[in-house]
Backbone as a chain_set.jsonl record, in Angstrom:
{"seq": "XXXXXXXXXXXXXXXXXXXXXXXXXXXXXXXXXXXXXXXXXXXXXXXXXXXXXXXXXXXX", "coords": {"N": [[0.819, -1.201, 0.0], [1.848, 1.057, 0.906], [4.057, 1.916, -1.736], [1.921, 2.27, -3.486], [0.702, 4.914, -2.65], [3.417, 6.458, -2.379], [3.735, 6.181, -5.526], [1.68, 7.873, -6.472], [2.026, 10.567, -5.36], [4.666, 10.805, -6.492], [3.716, 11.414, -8.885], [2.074, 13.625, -8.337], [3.758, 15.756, -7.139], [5.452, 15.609, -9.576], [4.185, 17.144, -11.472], [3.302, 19.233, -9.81], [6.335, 20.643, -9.923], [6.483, 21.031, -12.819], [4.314, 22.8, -13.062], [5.141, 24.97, -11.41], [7.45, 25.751, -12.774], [6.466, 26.26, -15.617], [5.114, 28.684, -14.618], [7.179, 30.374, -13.806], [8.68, 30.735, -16.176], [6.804, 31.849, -17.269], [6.654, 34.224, -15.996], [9.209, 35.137, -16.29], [9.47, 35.641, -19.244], [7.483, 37.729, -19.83], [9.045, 39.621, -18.211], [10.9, 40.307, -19.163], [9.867, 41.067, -21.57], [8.325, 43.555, -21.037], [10.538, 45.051, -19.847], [11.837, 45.521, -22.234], [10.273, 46.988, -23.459], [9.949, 49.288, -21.693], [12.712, 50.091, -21.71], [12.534, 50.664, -24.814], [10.696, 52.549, -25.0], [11.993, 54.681, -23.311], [14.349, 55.514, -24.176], [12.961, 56.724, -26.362], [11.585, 58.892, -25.443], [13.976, 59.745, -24.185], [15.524, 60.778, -25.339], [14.596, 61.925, -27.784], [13.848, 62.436, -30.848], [15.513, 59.559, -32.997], [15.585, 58.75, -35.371], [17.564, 60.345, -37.062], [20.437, 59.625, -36.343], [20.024, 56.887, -36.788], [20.386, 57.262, -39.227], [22.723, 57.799, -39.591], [24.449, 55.996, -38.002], [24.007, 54.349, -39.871], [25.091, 54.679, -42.126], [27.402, 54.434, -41.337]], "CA": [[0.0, 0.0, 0.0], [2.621, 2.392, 0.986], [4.183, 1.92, -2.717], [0.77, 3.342, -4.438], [1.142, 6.05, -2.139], [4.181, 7.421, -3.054], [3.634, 6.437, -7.007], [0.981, 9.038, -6.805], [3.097, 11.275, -4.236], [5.773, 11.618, -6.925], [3.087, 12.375, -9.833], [2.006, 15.326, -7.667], [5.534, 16.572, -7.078], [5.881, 16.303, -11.138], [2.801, 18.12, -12.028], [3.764, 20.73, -8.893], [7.261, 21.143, -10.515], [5.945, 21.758, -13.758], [2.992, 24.073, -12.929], [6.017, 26.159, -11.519], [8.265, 25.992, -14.086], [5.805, 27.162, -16.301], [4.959, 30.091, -13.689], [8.315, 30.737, -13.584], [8.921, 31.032, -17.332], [5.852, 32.965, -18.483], [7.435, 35.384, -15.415], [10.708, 35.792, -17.036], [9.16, 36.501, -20.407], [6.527, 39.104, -19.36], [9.279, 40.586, -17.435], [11.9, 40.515, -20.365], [9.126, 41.922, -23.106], [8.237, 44.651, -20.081], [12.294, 45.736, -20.141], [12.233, 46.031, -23.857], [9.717, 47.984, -24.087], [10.711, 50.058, -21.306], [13.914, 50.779, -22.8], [12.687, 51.731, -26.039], [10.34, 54.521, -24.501], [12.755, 55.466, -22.551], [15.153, 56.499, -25.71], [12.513, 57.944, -27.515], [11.453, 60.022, -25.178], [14.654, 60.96, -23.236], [16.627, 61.472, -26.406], [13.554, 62.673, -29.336], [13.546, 61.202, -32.668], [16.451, 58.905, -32.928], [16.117, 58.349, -36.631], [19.309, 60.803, -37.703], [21.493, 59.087, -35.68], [20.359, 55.559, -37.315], [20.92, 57.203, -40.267], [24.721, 57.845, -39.567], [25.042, 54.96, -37.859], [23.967, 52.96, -41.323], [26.585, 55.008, -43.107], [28.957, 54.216, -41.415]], "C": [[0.858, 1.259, 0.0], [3.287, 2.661, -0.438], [3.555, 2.667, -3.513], [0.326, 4.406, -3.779], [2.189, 6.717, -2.523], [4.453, 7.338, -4.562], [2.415, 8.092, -7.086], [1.186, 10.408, -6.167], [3.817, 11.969, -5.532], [4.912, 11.891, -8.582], [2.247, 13.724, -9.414], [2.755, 15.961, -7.629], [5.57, 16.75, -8.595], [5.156, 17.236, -11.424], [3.092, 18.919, -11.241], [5.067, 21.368, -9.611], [6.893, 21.542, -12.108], [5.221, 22.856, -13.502], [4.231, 25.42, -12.834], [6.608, 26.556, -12.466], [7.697, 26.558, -15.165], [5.368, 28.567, -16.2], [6.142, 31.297, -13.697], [8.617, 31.388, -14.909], [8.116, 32.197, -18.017], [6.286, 34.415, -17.33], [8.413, 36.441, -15.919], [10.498, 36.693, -18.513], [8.608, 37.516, -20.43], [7.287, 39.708, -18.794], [10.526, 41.378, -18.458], [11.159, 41.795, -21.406], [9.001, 43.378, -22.794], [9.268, 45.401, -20.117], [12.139, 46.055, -21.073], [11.619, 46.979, -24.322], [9.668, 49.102, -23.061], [11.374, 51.121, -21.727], [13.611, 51.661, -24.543], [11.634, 53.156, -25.496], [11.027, 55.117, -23.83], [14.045, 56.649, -23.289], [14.434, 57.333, -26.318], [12.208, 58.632, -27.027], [12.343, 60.881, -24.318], [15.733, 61.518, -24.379], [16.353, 62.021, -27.689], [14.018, 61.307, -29.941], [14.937, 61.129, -33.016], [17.04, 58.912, -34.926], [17.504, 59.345, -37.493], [20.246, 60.461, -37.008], [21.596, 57.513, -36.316], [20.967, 55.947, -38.583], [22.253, 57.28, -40.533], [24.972, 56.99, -39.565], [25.313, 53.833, -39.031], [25.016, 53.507, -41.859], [27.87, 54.9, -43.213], [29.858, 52.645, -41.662]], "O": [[0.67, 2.256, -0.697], [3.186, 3.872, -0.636], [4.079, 3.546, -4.197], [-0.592, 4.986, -4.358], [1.913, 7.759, -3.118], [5.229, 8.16, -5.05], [2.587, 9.111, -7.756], [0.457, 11.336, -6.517], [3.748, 13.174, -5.774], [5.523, 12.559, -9.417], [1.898, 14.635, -10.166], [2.565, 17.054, -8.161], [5.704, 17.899, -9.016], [5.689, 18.321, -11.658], [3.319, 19.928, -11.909], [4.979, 22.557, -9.916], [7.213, 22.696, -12.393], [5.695, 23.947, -13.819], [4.368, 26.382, -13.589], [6.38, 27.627, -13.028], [8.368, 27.401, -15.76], [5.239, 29.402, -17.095], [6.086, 32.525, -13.631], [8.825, 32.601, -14.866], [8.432, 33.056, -18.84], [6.232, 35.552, -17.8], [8.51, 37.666, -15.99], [10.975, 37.769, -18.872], [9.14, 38.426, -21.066], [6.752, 40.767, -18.467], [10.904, 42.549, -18.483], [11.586, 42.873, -21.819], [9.295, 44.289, -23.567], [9.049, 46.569, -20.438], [12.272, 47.278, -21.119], [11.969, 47.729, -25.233], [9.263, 50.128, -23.608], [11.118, 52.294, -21.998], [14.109, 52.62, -25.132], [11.841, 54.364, -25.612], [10.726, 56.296, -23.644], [14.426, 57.805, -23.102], [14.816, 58.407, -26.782], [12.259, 59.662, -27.699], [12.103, 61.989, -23.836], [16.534, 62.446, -24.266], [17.16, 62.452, -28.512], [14.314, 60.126, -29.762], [15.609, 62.123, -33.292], [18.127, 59.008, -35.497], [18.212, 58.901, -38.397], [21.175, 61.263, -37.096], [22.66, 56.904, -36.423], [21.867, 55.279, -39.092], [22.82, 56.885, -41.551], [25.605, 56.505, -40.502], [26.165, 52.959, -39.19], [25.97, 52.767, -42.097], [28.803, 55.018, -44.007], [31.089, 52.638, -41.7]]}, "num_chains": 1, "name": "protein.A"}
């Protein structure tokens, strides 16, 4: 008996470690996409309109 106790013990623990891991991940991304887009309002509006500076930069 104690056997089919912890078979279904350690498919709770998997399914708990997943659930996180998934928690965990869609965290990191939403917090990544959040930074990026951050950062770019943060250029455009602490430094204006960027585009003559890409344009150098391509020229060079």
């Amino acid at each position: 008996m104690i056997v089919g106790l912890n078979y279904f013990f350690l498919a709770a623990a998997g399914l708990a470690f997943a659930a996180g891991a998934a928690v965990t991940a869609t965290f990191f991304w939403l917090t990544a996409v959040v930074f990026v887009c951050f950062c770019v309002a943060f250029f455009c509006t602490d430094f204006g309109d960027l585009s003559p500076m890409v344009g150098i930069l391509l020229l060079s």
